[in-house]
C-alpha positions in Angstrom: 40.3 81.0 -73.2 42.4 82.1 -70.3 41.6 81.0 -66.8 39.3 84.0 -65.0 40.0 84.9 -61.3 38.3 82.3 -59.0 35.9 85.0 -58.0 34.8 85.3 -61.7 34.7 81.8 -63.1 31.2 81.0 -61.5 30.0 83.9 -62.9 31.0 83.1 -66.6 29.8 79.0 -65.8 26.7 81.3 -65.4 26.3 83.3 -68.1 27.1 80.1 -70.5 24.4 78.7 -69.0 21.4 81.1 -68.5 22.5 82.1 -72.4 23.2 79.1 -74.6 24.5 78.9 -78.0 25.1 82.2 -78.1 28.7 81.9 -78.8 29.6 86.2 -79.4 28.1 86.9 -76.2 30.0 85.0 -74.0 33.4 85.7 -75.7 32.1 89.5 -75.1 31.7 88.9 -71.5 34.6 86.6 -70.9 36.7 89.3 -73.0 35.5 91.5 -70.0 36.1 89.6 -67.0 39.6 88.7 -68.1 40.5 92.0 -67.1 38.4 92.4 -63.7 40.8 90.1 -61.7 42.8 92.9 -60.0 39.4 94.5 -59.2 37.3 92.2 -57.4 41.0 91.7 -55.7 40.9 95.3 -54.4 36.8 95.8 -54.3 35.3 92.6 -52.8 32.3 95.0 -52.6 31.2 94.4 -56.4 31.2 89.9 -55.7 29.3 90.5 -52.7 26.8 92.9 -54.1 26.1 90.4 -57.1 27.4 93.7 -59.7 28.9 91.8 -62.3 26.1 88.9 -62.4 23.7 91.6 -62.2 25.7 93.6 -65.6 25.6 90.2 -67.2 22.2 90.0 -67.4 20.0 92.4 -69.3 17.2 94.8 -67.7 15.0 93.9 -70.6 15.2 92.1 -73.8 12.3 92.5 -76.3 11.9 90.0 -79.6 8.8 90.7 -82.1 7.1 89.8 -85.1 7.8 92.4 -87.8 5.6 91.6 -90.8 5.4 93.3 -94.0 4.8 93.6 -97.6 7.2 93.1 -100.5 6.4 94.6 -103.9 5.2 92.0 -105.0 2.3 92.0 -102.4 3.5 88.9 -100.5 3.7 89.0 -96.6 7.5 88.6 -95.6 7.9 88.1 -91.9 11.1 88.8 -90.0 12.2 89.0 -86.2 13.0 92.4 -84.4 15.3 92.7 -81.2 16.2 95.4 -78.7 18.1 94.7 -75.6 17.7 97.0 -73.0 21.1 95.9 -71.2 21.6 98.8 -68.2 20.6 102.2 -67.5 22.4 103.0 -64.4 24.5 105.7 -66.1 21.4 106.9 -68.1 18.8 105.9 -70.8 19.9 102.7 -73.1 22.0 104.0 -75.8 22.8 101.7 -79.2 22.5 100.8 -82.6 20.1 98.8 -85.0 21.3 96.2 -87.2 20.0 95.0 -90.3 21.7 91.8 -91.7 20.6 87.9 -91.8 23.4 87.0 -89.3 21.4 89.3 -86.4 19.8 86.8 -83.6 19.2 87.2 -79.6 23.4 86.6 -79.2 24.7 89.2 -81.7 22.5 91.9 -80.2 23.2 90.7 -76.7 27.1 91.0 -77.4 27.1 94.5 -78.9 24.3 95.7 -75.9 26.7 94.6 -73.6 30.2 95.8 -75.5 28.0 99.3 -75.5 27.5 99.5 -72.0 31.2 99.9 -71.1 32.0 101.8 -74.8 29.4 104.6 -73.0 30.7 104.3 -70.2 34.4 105.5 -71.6 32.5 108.2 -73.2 32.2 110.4 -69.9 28.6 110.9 -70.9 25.4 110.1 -69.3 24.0 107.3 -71.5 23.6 103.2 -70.9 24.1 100.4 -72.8 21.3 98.6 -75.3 21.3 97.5 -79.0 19.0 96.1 -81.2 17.9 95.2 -85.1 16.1 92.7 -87.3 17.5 89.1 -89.1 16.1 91.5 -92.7 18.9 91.9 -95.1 18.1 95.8 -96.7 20.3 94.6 -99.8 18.9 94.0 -103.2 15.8 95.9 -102.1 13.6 98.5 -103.4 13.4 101.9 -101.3 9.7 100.9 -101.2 10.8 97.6 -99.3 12.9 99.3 -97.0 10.4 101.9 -95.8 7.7 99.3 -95.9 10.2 97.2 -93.7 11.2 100.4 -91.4 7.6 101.4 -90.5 6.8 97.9 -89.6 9.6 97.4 -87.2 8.7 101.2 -85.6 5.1 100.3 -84.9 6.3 97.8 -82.4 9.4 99.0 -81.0 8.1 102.7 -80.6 6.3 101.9 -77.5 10.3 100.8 -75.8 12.1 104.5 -76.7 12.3 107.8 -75.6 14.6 110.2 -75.4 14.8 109.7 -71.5 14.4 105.8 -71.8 15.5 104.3 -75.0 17.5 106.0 -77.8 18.5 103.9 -80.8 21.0 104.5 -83.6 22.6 102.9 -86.9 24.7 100.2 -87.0 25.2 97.8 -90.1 22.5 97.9 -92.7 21.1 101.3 -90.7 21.7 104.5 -92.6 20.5 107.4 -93.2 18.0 106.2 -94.9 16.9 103.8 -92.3 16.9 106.4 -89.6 14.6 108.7 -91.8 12.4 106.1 -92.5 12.1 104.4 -88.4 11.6 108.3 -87.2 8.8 108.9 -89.7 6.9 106.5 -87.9 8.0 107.1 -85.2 6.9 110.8 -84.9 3.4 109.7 -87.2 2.3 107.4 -84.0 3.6 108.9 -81.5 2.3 112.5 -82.5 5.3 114.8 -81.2 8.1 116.0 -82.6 10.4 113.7 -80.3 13.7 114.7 -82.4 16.1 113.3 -79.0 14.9 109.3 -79.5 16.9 108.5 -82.8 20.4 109.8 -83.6 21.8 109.4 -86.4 19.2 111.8 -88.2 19.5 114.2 -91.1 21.1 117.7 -90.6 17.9 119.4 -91.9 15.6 117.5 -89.2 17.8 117.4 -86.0 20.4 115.4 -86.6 24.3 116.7 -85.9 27.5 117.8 -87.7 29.9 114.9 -87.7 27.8 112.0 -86.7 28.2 110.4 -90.4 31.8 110.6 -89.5 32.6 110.5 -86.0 33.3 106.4 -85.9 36.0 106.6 -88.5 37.2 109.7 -87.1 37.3 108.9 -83.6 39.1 105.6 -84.3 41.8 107.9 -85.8 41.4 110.2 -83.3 42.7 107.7 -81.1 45.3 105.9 -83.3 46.9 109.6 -83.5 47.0 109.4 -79.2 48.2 106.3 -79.5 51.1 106.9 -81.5 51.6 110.3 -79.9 52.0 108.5 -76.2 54.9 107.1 -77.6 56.9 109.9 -79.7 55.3 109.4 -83.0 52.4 110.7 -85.6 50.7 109.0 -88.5 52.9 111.2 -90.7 53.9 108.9 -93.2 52.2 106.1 -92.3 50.7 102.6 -94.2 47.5 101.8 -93.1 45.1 99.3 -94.2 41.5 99.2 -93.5 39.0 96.4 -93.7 35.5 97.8 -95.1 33.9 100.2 -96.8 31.0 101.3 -95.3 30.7 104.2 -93.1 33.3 103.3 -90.6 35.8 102.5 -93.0 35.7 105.7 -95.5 35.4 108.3 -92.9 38.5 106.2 -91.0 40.4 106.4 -94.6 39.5 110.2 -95.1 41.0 111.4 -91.5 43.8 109.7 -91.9 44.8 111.5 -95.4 44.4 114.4 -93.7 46.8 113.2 -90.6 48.8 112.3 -93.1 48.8 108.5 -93.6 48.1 106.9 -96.3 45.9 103.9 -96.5 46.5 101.5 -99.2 43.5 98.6 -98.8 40.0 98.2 -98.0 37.8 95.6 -98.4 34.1 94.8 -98.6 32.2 91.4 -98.3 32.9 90.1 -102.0 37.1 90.3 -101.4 39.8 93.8 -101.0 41.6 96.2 -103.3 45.1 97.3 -103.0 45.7 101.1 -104.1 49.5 102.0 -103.8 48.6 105.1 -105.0 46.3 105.6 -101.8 43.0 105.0 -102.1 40.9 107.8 -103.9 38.1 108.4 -101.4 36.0 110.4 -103.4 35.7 107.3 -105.9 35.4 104.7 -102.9 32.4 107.1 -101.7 30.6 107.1 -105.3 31.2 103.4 -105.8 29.7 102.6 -102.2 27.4 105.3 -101.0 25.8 106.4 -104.4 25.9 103.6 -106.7 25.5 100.8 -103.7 28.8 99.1 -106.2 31.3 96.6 -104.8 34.9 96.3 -104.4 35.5 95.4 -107.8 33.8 98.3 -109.2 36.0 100.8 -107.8 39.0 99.0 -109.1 37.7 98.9 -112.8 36.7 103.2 -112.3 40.1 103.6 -111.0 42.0 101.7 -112.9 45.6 102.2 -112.6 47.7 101.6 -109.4 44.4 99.7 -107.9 44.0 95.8 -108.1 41.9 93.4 -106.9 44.0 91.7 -103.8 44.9 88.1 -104.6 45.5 86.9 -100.7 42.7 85.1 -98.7 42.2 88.2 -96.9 42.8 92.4 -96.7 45.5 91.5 -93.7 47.7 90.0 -96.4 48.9 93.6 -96.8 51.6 94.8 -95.3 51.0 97.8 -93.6 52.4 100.2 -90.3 48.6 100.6 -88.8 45.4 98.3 -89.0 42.2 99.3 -88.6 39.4 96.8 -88.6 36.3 98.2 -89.5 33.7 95.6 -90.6 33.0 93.1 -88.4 33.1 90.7 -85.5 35.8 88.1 -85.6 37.0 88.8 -89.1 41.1 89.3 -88.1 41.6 86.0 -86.6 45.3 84.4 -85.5 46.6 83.7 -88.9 45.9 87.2 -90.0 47.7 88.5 -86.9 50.8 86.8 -87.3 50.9 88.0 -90.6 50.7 91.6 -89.6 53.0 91.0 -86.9 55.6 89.4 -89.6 55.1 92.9 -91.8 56.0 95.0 -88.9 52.6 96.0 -88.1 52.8 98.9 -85.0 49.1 99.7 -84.1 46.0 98.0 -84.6 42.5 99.5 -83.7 39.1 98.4 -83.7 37.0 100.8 -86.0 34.5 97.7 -85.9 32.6 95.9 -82.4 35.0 93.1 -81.3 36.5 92.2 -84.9 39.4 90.6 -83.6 39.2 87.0 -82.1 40.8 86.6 -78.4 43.7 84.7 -79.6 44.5 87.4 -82.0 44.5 89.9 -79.2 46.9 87.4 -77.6 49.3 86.9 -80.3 49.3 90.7 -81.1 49.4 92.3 -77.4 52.6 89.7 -76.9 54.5 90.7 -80.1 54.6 94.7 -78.5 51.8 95.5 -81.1 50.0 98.4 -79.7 45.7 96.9 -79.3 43.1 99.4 -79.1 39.8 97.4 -78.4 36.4 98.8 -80.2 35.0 99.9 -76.9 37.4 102.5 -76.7 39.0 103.0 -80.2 35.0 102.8 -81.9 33.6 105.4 -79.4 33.5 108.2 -81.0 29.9 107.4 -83.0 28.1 106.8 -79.9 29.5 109.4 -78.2 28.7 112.2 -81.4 25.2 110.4 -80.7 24.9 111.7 -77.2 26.5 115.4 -78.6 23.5 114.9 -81.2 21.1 114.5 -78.0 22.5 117.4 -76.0 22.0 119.6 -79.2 18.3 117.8 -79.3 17.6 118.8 -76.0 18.5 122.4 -76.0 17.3 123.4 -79.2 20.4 124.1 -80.8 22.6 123.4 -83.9 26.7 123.1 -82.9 29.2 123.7 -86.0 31.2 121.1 -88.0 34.5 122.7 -86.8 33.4 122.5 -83.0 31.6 119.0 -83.1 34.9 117.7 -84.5 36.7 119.8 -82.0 34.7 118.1 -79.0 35.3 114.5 -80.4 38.5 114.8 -80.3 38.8 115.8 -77.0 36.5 113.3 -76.0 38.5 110.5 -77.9 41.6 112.1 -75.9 40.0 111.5 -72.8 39.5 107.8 -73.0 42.9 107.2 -74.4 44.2 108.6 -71.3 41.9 107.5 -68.9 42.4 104.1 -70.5 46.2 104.3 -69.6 45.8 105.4 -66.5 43.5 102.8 -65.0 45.8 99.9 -66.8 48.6 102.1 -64.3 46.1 102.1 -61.3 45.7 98.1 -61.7 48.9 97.2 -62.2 48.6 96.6 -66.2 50.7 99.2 -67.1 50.2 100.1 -71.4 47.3 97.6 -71.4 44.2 99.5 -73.4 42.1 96.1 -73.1 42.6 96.2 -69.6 42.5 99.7 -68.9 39.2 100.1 -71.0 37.4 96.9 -69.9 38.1 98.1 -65.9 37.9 101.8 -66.5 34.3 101.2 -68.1 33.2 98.6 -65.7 34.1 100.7 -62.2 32.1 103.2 -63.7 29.0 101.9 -64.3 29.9 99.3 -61.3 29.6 102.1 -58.4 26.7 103.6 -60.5 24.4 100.3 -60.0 26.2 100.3 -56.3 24.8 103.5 -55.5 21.4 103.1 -56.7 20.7 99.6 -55.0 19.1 96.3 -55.9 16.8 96.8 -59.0 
């Protein structure tokens, strides 16, 4: 890891400490302080009022029991999270995770990565995450709602649309969110629509949200490359994934004109000269819950299975990551940067290891980290509250319209502050201090608590 400004090291010494083992929250946070040397340089006022110890440690983190009842009639027992990281720019904001890898550190990373992603956003929402070590794969819809209510009759007492307001994440769906808001509303006894987003369009939920990560990463890929005289017109892009993030990410950029050639899901990738054919990808995924090798056998064709040890064995122009943390490590990098690779954007939260970011950042590869690139779901979240709040129902056409203006503003503002700090082009930098000042003189303002 680099060396952190002598101000700063203490404070990551501390964190390592206070938070052991957990291994993706301290690369999170050292990610972060990387780029907060110029700051403390030029605002001594954040060291000496403890800000960034203070934003390293969450307001509240709650672990529980969730118990419930396979169809079989045996008691399965897992372990629920939610970390409530900081509120000083509004009510904690965040997904849920479902998957077996989820423990105190993963949730802890993405709380914190959320804080500053919000941040960017311009609107008035904190940071927080949460989810459960359950794995919603290979079971029954019976299992899942069995699962969902469970984990709601603990957690409800934590939300509320002015305290707590949770979202999907990996292994959180539509589905999911139906399920945890039944409950929700059944024990609660109101009609609370503003504490999950992420709902159905019938029952309060919000043009665009099912597509605003994808699209927003694209959004910002298409600022990106505009910045410097260019368009996705034309383009080769590969994607990793094939959830959520990753087909919404492939259909916006066919329409800017790209073309993406790969994807990938847990059990290995596809190659598709031919572009790949979303509207099979969706079946394959969302309908028949298939894998990888399913939509190459339906498409047949120009589509194979991809014989490299990885998606990033493809050559491409633009690379969007959009499955997971850590999966596009150094060896994958230099490979992209040996196929000419221009742009590469986070779709996913902090899939790219530190010394990819290196090696990329110092070949002239244009980096767009997740908490700015990936904002564009939470944000559609809060769009989805506003819209809560008032009553009201917005329009595909002008949801869209407002992401992309949003996902505008953080590509600029991201710019700027690398300018203002002296790391001109840097969107690490620019987003890490842009995000942090923010919330920063927030917590400044509101005094010790």
């Amino acid at each position: 890891m680099p060396e952190l400004h002598d101000l700063l090291t203490p404070v990551f010494d501390d964190v390592v400490a206070r938070n052991p083992g957990e291994r993706e929250f301290h690369q999170a946070v050292h990610e972060v302080l990387e780029s907060l040397g110029p700051v403390v340089a030029k605002h001594r006022e954040y060291v000496d009022a403890a800000v960034i110890q203070r934003l390293c440690e969450p307001e509240r983190q709650i672990i529980f029991r969730v118990p419930w009842l396979d169809d079989r009639g045996r008691t399965q027992v897992n372990r629920g999270f939610r970390v409530e990281f900081n509120s000083a720019l509004g009510p904690y904001k965040g997904g849920l995770r479902f998957h077996p890898s989820v423990y105190l550190g993963i949730v802890k990373f993405l709380g914190f990565e959320q804080i500053f992603k919000n941040a960017l956003t311009g609107l008035p929402i904190g940071g927080g995450k949460g989810g459960s070590d359950f794995d919603p794969k290979g079971r029954s819809e019976a299992e899942v709602m069995r699962f969902c209510q469970s984990f709601m009759t603990e957690l409800y007492r934590h939300l509320g649309e002015h305290t707590d307001v949770p979202a999907g994440d990996i292994g959180v769906g539509g589905r999911e969110i139906g399920y945890l808001f039944g409950q929700y509303k059944r024990i609660t006894n109101r009609y609370e629509s503003g504490v999950l987003t992420g709902k159905g369009l019938s029952w309060g939920g919000s043009q665009v949200r099912t597509e605003a990560t994808g699209y927003g990463t694209v959004f910002f890929v298409e600022r990106m490359l505009a910045a410097h005289g260019d368009s996705l017109d034309g383009k080769r892009v590969v994607v990793s994934g094939s959830g959520n993030v990753a087909i919404y990410a492939i259909e916006k950029v066919h329409q800017l004109g790209g073309r993406v050639v790969a994807c990938s899901d847990s059990s290995g990738y596809v190659v598709d000269e031919a572009g790949i054919d979303l509207d099979l990808l969706k079946v394959v995924k969302n309908e028949q819950r298939g894998r990888i090798a399913d939509y190459v056998e339906a498409r047949g064709g120009s589509a194979a299975l991809g014989t490299g040890s990885s998606v990033w064995d493809v050559p491409c122009d633009v690379a969007l990551p959009c499955a997971t943390q850590n999966e596009l490590g150094e060896a994958a990098a230099k490979g992209l940067v040996a196929s000419g690779v221009r742009v590469v954007a986070e779709g996913a939260n902090m899939p790219t290891t530190p010394g990819a970011v290196r090696l990329l950042t110092e070949a002239g590869v244009l980096f767009a980290p997740g908490k700015a690139a990936n904002a564009g779901g939470v944000a559609t979240s809060a769009l989805e509250m506003q819209q809560n709040a008032s009553r009201d129902s917005w329009s595909f056409e002008y949801t869209e319209e407002r992401l992309a203006g949003i996902m505008a503003s953080i590509h600029d503002r991201c710019l700027a502050t690398a300018d203002e700090y002296g790391q001109p082009g840097s969107y690490v930098a620019g987003a890490n201090i842009a995000g942090f000042t923010q919330v920063a003189d927030a917590m400044m303002a509101l005094g010790v608590v």
